[in-house]
C-alpha positions as CSV (number, residue, x, y, z in Angstrom):
1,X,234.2,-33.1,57.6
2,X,231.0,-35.3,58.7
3,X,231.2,-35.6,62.3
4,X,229.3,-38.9,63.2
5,X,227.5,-38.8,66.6
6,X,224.5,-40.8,68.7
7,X,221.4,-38.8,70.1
8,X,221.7,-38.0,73.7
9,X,219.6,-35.1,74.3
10,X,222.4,-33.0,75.0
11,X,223.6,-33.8,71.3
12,X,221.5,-31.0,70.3
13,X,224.0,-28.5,71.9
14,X,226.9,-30.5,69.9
15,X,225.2,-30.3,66.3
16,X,224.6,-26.3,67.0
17,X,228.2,-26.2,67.9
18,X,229.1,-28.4,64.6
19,X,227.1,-26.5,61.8
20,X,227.9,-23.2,63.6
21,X,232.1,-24.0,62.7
22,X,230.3,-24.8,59.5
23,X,230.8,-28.6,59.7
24,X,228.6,-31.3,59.2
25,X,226.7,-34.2,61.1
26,X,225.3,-37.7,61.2
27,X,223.2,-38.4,64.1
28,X,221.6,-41.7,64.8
29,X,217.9,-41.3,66.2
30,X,217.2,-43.3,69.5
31,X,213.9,-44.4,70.8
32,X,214.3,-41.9,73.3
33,X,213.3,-39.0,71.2
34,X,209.6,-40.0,71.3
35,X,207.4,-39.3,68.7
36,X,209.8,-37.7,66.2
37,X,211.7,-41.4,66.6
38,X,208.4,-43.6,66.3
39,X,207.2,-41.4,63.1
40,X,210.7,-42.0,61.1
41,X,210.9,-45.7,61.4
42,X,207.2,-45.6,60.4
43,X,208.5,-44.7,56.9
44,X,210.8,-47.1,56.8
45,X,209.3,-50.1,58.0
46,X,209.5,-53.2,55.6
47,X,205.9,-53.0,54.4
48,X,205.6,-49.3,54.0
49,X,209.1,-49.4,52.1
50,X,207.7,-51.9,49.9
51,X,204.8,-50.3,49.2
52,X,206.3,-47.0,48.3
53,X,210.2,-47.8,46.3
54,X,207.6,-48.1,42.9
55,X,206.9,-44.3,43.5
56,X,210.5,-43.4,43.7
57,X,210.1,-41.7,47.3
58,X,213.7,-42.5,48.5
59,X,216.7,-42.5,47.1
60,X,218.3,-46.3,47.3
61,X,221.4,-47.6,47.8
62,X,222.6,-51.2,48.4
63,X,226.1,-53.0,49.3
64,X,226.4,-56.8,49.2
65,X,229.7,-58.3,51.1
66,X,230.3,-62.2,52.0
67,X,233.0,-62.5,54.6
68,X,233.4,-64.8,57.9
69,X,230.8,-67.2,56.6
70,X,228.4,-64.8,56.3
71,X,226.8,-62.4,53.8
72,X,225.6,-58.8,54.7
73,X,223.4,-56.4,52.9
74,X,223.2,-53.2,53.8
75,X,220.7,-50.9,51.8
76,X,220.5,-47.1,52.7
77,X,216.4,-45.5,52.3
78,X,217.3,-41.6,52.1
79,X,213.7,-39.8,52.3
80,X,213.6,-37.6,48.8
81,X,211.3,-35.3,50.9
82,X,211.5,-34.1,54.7
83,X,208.6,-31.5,54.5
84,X,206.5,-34.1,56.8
85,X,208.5,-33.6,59.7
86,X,208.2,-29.7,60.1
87,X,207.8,-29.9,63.9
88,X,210.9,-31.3,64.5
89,X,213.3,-30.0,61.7
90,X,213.7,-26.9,63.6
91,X,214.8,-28.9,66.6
92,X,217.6,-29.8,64.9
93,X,220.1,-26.9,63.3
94,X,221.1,-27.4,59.7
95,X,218.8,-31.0,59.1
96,X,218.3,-31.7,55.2
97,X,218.3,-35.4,55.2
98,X,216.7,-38.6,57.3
99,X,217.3,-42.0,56.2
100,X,217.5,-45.4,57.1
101,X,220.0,-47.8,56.9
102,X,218.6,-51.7,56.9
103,X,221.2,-54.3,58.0
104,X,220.7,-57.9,56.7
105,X,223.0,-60.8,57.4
106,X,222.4,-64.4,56.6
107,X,224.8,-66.8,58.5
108,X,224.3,-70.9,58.8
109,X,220.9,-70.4,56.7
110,X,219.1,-67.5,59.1
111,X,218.7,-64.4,58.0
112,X,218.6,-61.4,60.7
113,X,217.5,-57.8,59.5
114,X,217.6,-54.4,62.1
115,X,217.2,-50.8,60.7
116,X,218.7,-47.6,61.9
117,X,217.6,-44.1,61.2
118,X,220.1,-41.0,61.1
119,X,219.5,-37.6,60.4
120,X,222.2,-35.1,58.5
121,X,222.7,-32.2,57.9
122,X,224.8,-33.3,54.4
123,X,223.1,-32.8,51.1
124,X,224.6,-35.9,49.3
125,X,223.7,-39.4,47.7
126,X,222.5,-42.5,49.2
127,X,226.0,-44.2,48.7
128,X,227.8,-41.8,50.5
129,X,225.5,-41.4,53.4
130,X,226.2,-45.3,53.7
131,X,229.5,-44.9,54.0
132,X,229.4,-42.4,56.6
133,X,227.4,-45.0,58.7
134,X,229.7,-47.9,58.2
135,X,232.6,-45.4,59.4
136,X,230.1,-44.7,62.6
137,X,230.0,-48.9,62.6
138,X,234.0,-48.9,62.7
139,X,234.3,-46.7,65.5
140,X,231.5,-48.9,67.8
141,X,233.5,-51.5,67.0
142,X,236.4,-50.7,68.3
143,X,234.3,-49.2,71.3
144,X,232.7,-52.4,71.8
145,X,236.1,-54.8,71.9
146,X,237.8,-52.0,74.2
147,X,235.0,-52.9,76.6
148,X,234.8,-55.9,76.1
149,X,238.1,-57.9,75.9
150,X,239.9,-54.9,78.2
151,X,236.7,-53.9,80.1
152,X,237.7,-50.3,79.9
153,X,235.0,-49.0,80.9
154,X,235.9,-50.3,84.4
155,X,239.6,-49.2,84.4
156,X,240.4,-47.8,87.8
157,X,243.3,-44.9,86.5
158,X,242.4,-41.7,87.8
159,X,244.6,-39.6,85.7
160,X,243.4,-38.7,82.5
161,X,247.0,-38.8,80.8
162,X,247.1,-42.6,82.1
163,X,243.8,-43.4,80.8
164,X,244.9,-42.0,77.1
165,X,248.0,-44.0,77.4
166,X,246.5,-46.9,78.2
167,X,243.5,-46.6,75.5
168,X,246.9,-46.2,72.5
169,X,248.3,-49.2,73.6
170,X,244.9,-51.3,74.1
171,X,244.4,-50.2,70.6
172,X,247.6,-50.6,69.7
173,X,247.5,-54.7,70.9
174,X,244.0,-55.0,69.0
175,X,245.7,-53.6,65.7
176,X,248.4,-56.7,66.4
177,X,246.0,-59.1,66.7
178,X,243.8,-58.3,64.0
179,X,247.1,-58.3,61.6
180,X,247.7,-61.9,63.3
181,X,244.4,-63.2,62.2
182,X,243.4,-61.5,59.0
183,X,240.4,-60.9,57.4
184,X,239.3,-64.2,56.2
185,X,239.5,-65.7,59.6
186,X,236.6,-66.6,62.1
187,X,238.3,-66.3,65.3
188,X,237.6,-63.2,67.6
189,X,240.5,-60.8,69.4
190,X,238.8,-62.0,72.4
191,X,239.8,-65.6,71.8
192,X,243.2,-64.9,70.2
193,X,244.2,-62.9,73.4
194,X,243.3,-65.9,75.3
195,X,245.4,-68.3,73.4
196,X,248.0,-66.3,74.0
197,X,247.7,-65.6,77.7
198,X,248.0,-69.7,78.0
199,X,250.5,-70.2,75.3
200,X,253.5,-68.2,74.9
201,X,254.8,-70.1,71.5
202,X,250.7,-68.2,70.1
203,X,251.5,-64.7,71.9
204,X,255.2,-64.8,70.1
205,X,253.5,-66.0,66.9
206,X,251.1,-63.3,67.1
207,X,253.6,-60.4,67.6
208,X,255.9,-61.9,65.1
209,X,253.0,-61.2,62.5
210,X,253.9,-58.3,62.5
211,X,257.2,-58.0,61.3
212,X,255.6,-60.2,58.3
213,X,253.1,-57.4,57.0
């Protein structure tokens, strides 16, 4: 099991705890770690990348997906060699890959690009380390509509067992409406809650979608 997590500093303590039950780990590398941050993305920026993919110093991989009027490219840069960063390895327990995942998405003719760097502790390709990101991608984004069309950060239940019920059946409405609209559709949850909190012939056709699937 590859257990995906974000760098807090006290995410050091976790991927000890991980590698010492003899797991695995994907960690995304903030800004907040300092220098060991700043010298990563300086191997991955655009120009150095460019310079350097002739020589065969990363391992590449590359997905190409058109969907919601949009199409996404997603390449993953995995470092063939880590020996550079010797001051930092031994910061982190078990580390044997750094890489770089660089996000491009053209919509209405504009292109946008962002890149992320991880570290892991899995020996493996390119194409899998990809994968594990996009899984990490899955989870924000269910993170990021629970916030933001329930605003659960802000929920006011004090019991924990209230809170866990409540986060099943948040996700348990999203799963609805995300059946209701489908994959080729570009309407948000957001907006198809919306609809049907003012129209009660929407809300019953979105829960009878379900019965259709």
């Amino acid at each position: 099991m590859v257990n995906i997590i974000k760098y807090t500093e006290e995410k050091k303590g976790t991927v000890e705890k991980i590698i010492s039950n003899k797991g695995d780990y994907v960690v995304q590398l903030k800004a907040n770690q300092g220098t060991f941050h700043e010298d990563v993305y300086a191997m991955f920026d655009d120009k150095y990348i460019d310079e350097t993919d002739k020589d065969c110093e990363y391992e590449i991989y590359s997905t190409m997906e058109k969907s919601h009027g949009r199409i996404e490219k997603r390449t993953c840069y995995v470092l063939n060699e880590i020996a550079f960063f010797t001051n930092y390895i031994n910061d982190w327990k078990g580390l044997k890959k750094i890489f770089a995942v660089k996000r491009e998405v053209e919509r209405d003719g504009k292109i946008t690009k962002e890149i992320s760097c991880y570290l892991s502790s899995k020996i493996t390709s390119a194409e899998k380390l990809l994968s594990y990101t996009r899984n990490h991608w899955k989870i924000e984004s269910m993170h990021h509509i629970l916030d933001v069309s329930f605003d659960e950060d802000n929920c006011r239940l004090y019991s924990q067992r209230a809170q866990e019920n409540m986060n099943i059946f948040r996700k348990f409405a999203i799963s609805i409406h995300k059946q209701y609209l489908g994959k080729d559709s570009k309407k948000t949850v957001k907006s198809n809650m919306f609809n049907c909190l003012i129209n009660d012939s929407y809300l019953l056709e979105t829960l009878q979608s379900c019965n259709n699937r």
